[in-house]
C-alpha positions as CSV (number, residue, x, y, z in Angstrom):
1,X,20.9,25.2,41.5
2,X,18.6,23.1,43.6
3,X,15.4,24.1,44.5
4,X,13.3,23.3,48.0
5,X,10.0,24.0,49.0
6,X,8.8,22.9,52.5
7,X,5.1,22.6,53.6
8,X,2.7,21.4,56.4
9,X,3.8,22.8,59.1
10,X,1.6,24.3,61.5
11,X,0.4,24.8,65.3
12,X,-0.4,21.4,66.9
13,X,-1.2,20.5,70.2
14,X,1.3,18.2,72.3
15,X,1.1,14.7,71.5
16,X,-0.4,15.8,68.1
17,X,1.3,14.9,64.6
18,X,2.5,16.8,61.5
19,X,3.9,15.8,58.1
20,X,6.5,18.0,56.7
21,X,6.8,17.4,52.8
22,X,10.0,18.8,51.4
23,X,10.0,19.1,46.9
24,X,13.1,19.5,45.0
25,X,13.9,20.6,41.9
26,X,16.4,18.9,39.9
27,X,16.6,15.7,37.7
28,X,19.0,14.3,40.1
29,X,16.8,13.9,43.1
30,X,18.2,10.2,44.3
31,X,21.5,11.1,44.4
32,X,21.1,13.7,47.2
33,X,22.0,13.2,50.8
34,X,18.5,14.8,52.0
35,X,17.9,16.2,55.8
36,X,16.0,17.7,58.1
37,X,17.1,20.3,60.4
38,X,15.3,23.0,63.0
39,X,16.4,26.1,64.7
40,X,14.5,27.3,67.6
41,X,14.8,31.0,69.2
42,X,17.9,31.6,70.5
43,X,19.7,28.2,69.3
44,X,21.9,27.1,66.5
45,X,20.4,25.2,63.7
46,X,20.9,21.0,64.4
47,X,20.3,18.3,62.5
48,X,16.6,16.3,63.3
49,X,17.1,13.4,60.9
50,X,18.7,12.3,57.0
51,X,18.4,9.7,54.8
52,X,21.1,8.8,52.0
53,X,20.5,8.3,48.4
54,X,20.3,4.6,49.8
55,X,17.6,5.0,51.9
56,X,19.9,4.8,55.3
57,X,18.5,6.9,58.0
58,X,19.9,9.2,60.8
59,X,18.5,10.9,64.0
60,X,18.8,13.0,66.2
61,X,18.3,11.4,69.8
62,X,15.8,13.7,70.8
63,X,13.7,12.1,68.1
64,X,14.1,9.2,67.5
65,X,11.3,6.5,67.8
66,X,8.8,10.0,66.8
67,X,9.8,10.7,64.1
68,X,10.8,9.2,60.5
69,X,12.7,10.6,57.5
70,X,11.7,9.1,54.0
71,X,12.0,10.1,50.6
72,X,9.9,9.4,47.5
73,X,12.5,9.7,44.3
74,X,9.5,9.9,41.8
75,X,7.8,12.8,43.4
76,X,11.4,14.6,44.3
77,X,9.8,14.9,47.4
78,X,11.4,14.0,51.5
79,X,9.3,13.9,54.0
80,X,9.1,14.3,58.1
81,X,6.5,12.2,59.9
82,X,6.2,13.7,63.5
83,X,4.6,11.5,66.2
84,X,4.5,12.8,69.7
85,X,4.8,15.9,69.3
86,X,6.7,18.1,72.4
87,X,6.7,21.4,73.6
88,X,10.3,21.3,72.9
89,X,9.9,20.7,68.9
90,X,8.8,23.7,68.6
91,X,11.4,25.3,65.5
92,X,11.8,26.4,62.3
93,X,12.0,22.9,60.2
94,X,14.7,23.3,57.1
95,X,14.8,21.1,54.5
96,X,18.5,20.5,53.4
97,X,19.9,19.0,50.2
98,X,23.9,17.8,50.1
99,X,25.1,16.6,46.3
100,X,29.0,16.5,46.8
101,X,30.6,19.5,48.2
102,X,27.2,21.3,47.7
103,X,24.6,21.9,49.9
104,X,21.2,23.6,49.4
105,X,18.4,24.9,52.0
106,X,14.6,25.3,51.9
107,X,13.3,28.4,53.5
108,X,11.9,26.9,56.4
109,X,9.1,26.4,57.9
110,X,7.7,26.8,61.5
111,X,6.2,24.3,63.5
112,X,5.0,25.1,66.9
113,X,3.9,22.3,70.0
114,X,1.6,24.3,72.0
115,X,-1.9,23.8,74.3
């Protein structure tokens, strides 16, 4: 069973920036396929961005050249650096862990864009 805790998210005004930190239990940290995901009111939950045990990153277009995936292996810790912040990224943020055919979620945690 794998673990994840999300933090720092928050209200933030547009154009603003927040850091989501996402730590993971488990002694086989690297090997995961970690993501990102949101669900806003009313929508289905999509993918924001991943990064492979390799460090090779995905995005969501909507994102991308905002925000940035990474993952530190020593602190079993991924993390979401949001730049330029929209009204529209206002969600739940989950934190998402894949080893094989298993998958894992975080609780979530709400970020909200707003003046």
């Amino acid at each position: 069973q794998v673990q994840l805790v999300e933090s720092g998210g928050g209200l933030v005004q547009p154009e603003g920036s927040l850091r989501l930190s996402c730590a993971a239990s488990g002694s086989i940290f690297s090997t995961y396929v970690m993501g990102w995901y949101r669900q806003a009111p009313g929508k289905q939950r999509d993918l924001v961005a991943s990064v492979t045990s390799g460090g090779t990153t995905n995005y969501a277009d909507s994102v991308k050249g905002r925000f940035t995936i990474s993952r530190d292996n020593a602190k079993n810790t991924v993390y979401l650096q949001m730049n330029s912040l929209k009204f529209e990224d206002t969600a739940v943020y989950y934190c998402r862990a894949v080893w094989g055919p298993k998958s894992y979620w975080g609780q979530g945690i709400q970020v909200t864009v707003s003046s």
